[in-house]
C-alpha positions, 0 to 999 in steps of 0.5 A, a space after each residue: 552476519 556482516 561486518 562494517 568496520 570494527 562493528 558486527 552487525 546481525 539481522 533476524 527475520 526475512 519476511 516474504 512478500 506478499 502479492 495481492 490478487 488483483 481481481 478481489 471484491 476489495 479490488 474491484 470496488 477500490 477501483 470503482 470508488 476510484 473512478 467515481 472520485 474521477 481517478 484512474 486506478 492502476 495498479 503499483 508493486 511495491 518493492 518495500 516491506 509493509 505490515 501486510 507481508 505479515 497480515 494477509 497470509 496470516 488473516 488470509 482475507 483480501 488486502 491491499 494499499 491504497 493512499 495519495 500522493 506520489 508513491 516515489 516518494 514515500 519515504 523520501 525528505 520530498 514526500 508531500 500530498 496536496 490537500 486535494 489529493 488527501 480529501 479524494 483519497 477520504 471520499 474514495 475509501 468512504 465510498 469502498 467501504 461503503 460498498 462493502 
């Protein structure tokens, strides 16, 4: 609990991060959808909260995020994609997921 002026304020919940294995199926063919698409994959850690800290452990199968545009910029007033970049991200997950 903290206070900030004449106000208390409470949080609940803590949830842990989670860390992907970076050699999964999954992983190696987004990678591959990736290249085909002319990209050049690498990996990003990512310090948010997603709902996968939830999820994986839970469902306890292989996960990751994948999207386009800058991924400083997420969630910032300058946050923006190019219509390209969006259409190479929907050909590289037809692609994956039509790999697997």
């Amino acid at each position: 609990m903290s206070q900030a002026g004449d106000a208390i304020v409470e949080s609940y919940g803590h949830e842990q991060a989670y860390l992907a294995p970076k050699d999964s199926e999954l992983a190696r063919v987004m990678r591959r959808a990736i290249r085909e698409q002319g990209g050049k994959p690498a990996f990003v850690h990512k310090t948010g909260t997603s709902d996968m800290n939830v999820v994986a452990p839970a469902w306890n199968c292989p996960i990751l995020a994948y999207g386009p545009g800058d991924s400083s910029l997420d969630h910032t007033p300058n946050e923006h994609i190019h219509l390209d970049e969006y259409l190479r991200a929907v050909a590289v997950l037809t692609s994956a997921l039509s790999s697997l």
